[in-house]
C-alpha positions in Angstrom: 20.2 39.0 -3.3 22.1 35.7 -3.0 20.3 32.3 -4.0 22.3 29.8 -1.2 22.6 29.5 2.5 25.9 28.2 3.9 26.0 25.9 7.4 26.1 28.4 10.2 25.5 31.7 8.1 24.5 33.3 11.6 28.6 34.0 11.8 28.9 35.9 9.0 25.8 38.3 10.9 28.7 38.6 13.5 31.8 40.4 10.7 30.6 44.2 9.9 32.8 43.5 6.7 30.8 40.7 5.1 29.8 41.6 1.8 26.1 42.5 3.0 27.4 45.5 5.5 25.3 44.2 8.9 27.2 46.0 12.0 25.1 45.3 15.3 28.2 45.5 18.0 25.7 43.4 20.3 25.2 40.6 17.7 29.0 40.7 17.2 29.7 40.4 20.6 27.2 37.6 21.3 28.3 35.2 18.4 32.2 36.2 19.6 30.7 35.0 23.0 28.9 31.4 21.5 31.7 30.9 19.6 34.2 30.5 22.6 31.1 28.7 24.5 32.1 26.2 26.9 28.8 23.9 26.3 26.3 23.6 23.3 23.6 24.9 25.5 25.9 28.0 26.3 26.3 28.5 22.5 22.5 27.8 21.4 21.2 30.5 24.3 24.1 33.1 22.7 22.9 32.3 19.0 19.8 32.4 19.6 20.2 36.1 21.7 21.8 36.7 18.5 19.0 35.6 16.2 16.2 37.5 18.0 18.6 41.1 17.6 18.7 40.2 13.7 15.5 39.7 12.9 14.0 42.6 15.0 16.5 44.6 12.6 15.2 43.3 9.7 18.7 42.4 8.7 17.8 40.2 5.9 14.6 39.1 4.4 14.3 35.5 3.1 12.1 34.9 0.2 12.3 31.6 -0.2 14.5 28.2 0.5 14.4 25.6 -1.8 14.7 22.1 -1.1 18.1 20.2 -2.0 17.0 17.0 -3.0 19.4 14.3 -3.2 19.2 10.5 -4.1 21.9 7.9 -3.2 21.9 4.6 -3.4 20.5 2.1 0.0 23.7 0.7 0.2 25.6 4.2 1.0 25.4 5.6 4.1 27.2 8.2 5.8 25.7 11.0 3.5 24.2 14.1 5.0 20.6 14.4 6.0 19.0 18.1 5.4 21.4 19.5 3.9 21.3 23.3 3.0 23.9 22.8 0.1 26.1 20.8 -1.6 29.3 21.3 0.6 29.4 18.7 2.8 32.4 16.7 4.6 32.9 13.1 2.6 35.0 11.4 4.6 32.2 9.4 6.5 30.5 8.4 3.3 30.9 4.4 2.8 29.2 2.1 0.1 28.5 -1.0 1.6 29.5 -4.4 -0.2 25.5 -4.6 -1.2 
């Protein structure tokens, strides 16, 4: 039982070795496949392949997700919206002169 999500946990459905054991060679293959995708639409029609093989094996079960709520000031910008966690890029986060 783990109590995060990371951005783009589908990848980790793709490495046998992850600490929760999955091994679907098709699901490997097909993330291998979106993650050397030429377009977005290539990748999303591969993950999505990939997402349909992982829940028909019941891979994992989600009980529930909840919300990150975070509160910034009006004059910052920059910050993520929808977040699943606190690991985030901070680079394009400004504060205005406001």
């Amino acid at each position: 039982m783990q109590e995060h999500v990371n951005h783009r946990d589908i990848v980790f459905y793709g490495n046998p070795d992850f600490y929760w054991g999955y091994n679907n060679p098709k699901v490997i293959e097909l993330i291998k496949q979106s993650e050397a995708s030429a377009t977005l639409d290539e990748q999303n029609e591969k993950l999505t392949e990939a997402n349909k093989l992982i829940a028909e094996d019941a891979a994992s079960d989600w009980l529930y997700l909840y919300p990150q709520i975070v509160v910034s000031a009006s004059n910052v910008s920059g910050y993520p919206v929808n977040g699943l966690n606190s690991q985030f890029f901070a680079y394009n986060i400004e504060k205005s002169a406001e």
